[in-house]
MMTF fields as JSON, N, C-alpha, C and O atoms, coordinates in Angstrom:
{
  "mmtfVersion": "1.0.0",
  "mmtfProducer": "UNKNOWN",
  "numBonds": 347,
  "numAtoms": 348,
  "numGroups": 87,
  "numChains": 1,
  "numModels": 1,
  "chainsPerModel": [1],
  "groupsPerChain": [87],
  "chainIdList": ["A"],
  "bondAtomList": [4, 2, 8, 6, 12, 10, 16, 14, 20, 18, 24, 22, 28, 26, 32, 30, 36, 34, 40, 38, 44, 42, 48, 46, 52, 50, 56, 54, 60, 58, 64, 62, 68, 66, 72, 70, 76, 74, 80, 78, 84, 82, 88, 86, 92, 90, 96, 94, 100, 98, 104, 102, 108, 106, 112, 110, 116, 114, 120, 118, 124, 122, 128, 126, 132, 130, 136, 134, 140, 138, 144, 142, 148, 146, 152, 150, 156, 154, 160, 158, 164, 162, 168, 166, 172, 170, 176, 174, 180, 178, 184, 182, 188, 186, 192, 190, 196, 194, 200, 198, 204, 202, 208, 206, 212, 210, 216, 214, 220, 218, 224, 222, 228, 226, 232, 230, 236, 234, 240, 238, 244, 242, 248, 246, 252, 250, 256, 254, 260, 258, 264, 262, 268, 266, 272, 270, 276, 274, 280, 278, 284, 282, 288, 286, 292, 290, 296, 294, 300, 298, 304, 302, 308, 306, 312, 310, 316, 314, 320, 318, 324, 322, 328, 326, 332, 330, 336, 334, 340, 338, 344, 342],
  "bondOrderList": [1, 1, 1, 1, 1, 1, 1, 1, 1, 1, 1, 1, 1, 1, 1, 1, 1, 1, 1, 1, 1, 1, 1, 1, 1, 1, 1, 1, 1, 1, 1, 1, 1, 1, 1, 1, 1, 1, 1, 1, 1, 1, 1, 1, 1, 1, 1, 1, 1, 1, 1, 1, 1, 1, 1, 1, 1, 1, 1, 1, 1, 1, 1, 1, 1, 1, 1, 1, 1, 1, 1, 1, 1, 1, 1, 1, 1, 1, 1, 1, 1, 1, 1, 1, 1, 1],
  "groupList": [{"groupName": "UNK", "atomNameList": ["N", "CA", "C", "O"], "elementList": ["N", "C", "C", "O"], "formalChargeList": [0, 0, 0, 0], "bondAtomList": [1, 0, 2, 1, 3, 2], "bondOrderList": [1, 1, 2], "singleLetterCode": "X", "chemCompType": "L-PEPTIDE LINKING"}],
  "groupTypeList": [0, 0, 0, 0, 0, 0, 0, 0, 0, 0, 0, 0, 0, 0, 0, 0, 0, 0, 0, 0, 0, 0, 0, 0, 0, 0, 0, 0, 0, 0, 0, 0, 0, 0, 0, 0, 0, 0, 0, 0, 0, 0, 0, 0, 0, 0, 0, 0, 0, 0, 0, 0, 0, 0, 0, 0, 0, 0, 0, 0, 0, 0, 0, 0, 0, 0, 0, 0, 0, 0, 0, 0, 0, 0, 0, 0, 0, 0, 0, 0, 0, 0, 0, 0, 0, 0, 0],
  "groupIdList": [1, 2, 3, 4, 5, 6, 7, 8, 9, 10, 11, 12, 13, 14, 15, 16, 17, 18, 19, 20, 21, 22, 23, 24, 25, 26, 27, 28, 29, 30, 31, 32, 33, 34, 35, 36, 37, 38, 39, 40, 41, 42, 43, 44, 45, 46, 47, 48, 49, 50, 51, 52, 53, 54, 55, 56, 57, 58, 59, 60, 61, 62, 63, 64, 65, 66, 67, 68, 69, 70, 71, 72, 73, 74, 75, 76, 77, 78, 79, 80, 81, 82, 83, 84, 85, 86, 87],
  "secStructList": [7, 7, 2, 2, 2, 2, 1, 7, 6, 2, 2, 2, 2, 2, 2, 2, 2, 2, 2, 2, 2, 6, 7, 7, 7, 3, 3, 3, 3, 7, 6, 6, 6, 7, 1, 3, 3, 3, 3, 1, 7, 2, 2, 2, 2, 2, 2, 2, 2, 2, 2, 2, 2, 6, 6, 7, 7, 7, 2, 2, 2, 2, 2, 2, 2, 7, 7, 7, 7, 7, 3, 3, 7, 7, 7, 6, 6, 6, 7, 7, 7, 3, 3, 7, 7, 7, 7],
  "xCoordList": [-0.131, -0.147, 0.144, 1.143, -0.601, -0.476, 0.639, 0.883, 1.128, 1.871, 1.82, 2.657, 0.233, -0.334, -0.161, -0.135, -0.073, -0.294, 1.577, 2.095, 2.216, 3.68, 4.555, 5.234, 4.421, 4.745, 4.314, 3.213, 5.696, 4.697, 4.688, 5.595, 3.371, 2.456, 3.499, 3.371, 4.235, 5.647, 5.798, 5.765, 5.997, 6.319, 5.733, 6.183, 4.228, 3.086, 2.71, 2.117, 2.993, 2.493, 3.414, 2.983, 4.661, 5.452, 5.637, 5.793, 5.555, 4.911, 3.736, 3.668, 2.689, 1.323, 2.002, 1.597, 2.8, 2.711, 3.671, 3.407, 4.867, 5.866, 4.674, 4.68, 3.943, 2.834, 2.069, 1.701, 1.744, 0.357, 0.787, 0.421, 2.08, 2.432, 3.381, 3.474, 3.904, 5.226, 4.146, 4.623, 2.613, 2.007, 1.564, 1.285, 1.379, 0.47, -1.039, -1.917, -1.397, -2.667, -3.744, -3.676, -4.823, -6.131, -7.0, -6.532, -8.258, -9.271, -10.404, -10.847, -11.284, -11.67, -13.266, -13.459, -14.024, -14.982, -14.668, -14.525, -14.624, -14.484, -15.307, -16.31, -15.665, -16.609, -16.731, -17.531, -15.989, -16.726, -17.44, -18.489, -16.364, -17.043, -17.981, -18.252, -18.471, -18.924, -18.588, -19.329, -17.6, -16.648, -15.434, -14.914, -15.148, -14.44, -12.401, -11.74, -12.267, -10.675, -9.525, -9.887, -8.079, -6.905, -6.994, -7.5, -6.445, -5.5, -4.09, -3.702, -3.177, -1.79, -1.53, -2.237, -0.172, 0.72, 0.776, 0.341, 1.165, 0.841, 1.51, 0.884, 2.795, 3.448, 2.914, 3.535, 1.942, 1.49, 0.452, 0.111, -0.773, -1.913, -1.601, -2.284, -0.501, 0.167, 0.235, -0.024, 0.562, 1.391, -0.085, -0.572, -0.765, -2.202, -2.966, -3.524, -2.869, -4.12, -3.571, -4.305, -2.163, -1.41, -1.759, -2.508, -1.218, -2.071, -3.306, -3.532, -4.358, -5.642, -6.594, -7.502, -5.467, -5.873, -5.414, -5.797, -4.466, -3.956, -4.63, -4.178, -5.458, -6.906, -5.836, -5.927, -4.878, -4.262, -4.741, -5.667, -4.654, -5.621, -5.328, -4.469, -6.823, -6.636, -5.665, -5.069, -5.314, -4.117, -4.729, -3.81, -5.741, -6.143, -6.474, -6.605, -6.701, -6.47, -5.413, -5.378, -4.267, -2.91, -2.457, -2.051, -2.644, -2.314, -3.181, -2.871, -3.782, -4.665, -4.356, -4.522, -3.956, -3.05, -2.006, -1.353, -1.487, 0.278, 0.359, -0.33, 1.242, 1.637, 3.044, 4.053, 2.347, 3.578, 4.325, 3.593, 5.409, 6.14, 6.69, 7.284, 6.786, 7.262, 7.11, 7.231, 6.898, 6.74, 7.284, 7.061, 8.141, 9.26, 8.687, 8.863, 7.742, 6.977, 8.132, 9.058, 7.859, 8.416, 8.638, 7.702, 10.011, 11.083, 11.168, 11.561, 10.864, 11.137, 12.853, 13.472, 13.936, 15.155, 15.862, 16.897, 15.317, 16.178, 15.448, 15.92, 14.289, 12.901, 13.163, 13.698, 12.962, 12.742, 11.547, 11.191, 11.05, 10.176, 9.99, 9.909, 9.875, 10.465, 8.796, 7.911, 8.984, 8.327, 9.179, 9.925, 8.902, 9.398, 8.415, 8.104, 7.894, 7.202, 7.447, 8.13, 6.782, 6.852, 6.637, 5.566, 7.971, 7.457, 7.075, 6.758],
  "yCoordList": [17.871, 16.44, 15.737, 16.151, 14.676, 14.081, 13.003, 12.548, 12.801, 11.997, 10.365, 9.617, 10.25, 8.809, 8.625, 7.677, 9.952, 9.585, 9.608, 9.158, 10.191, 10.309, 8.819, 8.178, 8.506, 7.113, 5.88, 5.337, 5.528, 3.82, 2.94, 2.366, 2.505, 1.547, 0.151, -0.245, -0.268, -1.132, -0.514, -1.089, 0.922, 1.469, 2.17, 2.558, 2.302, 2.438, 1.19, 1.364, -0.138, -1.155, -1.532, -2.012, -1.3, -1.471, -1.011, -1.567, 0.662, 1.457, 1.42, 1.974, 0.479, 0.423, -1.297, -1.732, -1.931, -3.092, -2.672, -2.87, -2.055, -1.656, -0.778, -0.92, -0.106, 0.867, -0.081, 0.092, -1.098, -1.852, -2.724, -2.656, -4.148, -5.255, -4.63, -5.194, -3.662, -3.223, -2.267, -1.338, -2.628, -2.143, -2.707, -3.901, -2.055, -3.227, -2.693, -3.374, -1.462, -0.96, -1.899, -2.774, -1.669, -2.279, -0.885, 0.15, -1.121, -0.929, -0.745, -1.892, 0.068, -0.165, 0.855, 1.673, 0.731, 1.747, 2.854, 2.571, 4.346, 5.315, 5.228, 5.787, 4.828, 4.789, 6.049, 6.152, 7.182, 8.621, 9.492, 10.129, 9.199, 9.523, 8.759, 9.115, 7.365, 6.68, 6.722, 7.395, 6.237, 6.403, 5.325, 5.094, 4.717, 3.83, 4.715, 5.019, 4.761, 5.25, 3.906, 2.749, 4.342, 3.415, 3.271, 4.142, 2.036, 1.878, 1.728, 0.716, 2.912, 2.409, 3.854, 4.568, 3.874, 4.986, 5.878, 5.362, 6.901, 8.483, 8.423, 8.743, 8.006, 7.597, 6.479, 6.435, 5.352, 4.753, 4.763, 4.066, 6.096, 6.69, 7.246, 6.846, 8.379, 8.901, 8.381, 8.989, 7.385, 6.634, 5.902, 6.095, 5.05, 4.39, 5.812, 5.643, 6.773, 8.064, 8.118, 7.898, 8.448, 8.915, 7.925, 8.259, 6.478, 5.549, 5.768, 5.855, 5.852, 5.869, 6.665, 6.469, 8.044, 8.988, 9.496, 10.532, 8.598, 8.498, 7.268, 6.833, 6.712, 5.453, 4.188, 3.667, 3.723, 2.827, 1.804, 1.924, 0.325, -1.159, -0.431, 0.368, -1.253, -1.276, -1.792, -2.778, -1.144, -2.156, -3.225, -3.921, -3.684, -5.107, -6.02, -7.182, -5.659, -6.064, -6.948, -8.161, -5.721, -6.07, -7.178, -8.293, -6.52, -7.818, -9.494, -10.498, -9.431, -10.495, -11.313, -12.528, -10.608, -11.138, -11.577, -12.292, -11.253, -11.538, -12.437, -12.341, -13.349, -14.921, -14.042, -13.344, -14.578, -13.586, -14.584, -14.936, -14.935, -16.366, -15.538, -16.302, -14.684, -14.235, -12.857, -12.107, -12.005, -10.957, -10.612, -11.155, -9.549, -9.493, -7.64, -6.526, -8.355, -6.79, -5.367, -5.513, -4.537, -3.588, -3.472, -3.721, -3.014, -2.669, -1.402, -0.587, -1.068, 0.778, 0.654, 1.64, -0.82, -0.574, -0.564, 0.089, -1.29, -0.689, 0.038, 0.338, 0.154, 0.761, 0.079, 0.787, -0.622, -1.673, -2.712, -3.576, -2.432, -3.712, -4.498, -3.908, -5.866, -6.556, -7.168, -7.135, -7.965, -8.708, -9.604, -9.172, -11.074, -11.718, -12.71, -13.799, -12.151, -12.895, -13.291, -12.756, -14.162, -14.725, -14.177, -13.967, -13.976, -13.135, -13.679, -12.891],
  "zCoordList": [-16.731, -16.98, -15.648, -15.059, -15.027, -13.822, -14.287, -15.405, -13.234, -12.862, -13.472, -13.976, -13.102, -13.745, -15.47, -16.255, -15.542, -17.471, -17.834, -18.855, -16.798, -17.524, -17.023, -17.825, -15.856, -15.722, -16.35, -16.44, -16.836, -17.639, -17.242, -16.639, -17.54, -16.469, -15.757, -14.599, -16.499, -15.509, -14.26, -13.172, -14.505, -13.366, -12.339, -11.261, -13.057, -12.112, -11.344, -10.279, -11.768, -11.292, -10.133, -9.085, -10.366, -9.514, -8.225, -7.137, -8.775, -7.475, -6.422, -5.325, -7.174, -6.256, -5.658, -4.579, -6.316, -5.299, -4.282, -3.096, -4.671, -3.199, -2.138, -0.915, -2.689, -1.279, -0.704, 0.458, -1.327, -1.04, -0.125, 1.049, -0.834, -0.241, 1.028, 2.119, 0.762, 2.108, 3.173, 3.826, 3.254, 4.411, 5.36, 5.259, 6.496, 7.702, 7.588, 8.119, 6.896, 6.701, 6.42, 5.556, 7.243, 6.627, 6.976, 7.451, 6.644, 7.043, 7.73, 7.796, 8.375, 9.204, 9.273, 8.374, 10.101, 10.19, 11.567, 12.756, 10.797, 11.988, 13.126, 12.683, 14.619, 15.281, 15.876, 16.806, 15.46, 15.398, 14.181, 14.086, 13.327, 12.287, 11.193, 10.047, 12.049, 10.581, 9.622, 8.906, 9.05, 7.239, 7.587, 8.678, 6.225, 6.384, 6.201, 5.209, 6.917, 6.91, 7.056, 7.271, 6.888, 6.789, 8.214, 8.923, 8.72, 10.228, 9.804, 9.22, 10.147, 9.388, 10.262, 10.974, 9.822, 10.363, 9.07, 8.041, 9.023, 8.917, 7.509, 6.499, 7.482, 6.211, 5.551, 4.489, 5.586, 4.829, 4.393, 3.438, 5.409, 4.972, 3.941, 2.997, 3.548, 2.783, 1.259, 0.221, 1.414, 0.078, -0.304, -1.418, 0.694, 0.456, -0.497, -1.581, -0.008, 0.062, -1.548, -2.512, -1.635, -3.213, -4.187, -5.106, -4.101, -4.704, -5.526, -6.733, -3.921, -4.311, -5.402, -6.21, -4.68, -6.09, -7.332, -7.874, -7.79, -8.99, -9.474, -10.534, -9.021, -9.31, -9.653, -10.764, -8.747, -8.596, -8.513, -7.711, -9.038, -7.998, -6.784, -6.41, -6.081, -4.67, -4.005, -4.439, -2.716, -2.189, -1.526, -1.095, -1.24, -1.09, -2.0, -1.614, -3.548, -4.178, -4.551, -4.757, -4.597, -4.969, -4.146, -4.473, -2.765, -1.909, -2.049, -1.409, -2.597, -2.507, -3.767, -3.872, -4.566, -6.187, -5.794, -6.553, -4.362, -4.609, -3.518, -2.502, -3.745, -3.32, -2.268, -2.364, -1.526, -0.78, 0.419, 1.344, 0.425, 1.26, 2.232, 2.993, 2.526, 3.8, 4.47, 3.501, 5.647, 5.93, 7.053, 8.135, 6.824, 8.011, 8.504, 8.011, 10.087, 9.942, 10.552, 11.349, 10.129, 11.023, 11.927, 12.687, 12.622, 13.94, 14.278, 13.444, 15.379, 15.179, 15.403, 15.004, 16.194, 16.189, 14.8, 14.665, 13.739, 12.711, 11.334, 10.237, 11.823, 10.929, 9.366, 8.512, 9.204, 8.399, 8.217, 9.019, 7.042, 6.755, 5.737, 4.66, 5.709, 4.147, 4.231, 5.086, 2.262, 1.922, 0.931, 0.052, 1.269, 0.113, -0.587, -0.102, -1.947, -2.695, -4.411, -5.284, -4.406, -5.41, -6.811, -7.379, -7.286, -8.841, -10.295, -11.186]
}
């Protein structure tokens, strides 16, 4: 039994907006490999990739649903990154 069917959906939803809204990831086209891959760091390819294949909304989606008033981007001095939006 996957993961997707034992979590309830509150808490699936919750989980794809903390991966989605707490990223700097976009998109992009490989100009070696022709294919569209993440631009993000290694841990948020990760969580984007896990998402994706548990057939999560998209995370541009998500982001694009969410009213979001503030974004406090990542520090490597205290490795931290916030979002504050509107619930």
């Amino acid at each position: 039994m996957g993961l997707h069917k034992v979590l309830p959906f509150p808490l699936r939803a919750l989980f794809n907006e903390a991966i989605s809204i707490n990223s700097a990831a976009f998109k992009d086209i490989h100009p070696e490999m022709d294919e569209t891959v993440f631009v993000v760091s290694t841990m948020e390819m990760v969580l984007l990739n896990f998402a994706k294949e548990l057939g999560w909304p998209s995370f541009r989606k998500t982001r694009d649903d969410t009213d979001i008033t503030q974004m406090m981007p990542f520090t490597s001095e205290t490795k931290t990154i916030g979002v504050v939006m509107q619930w």
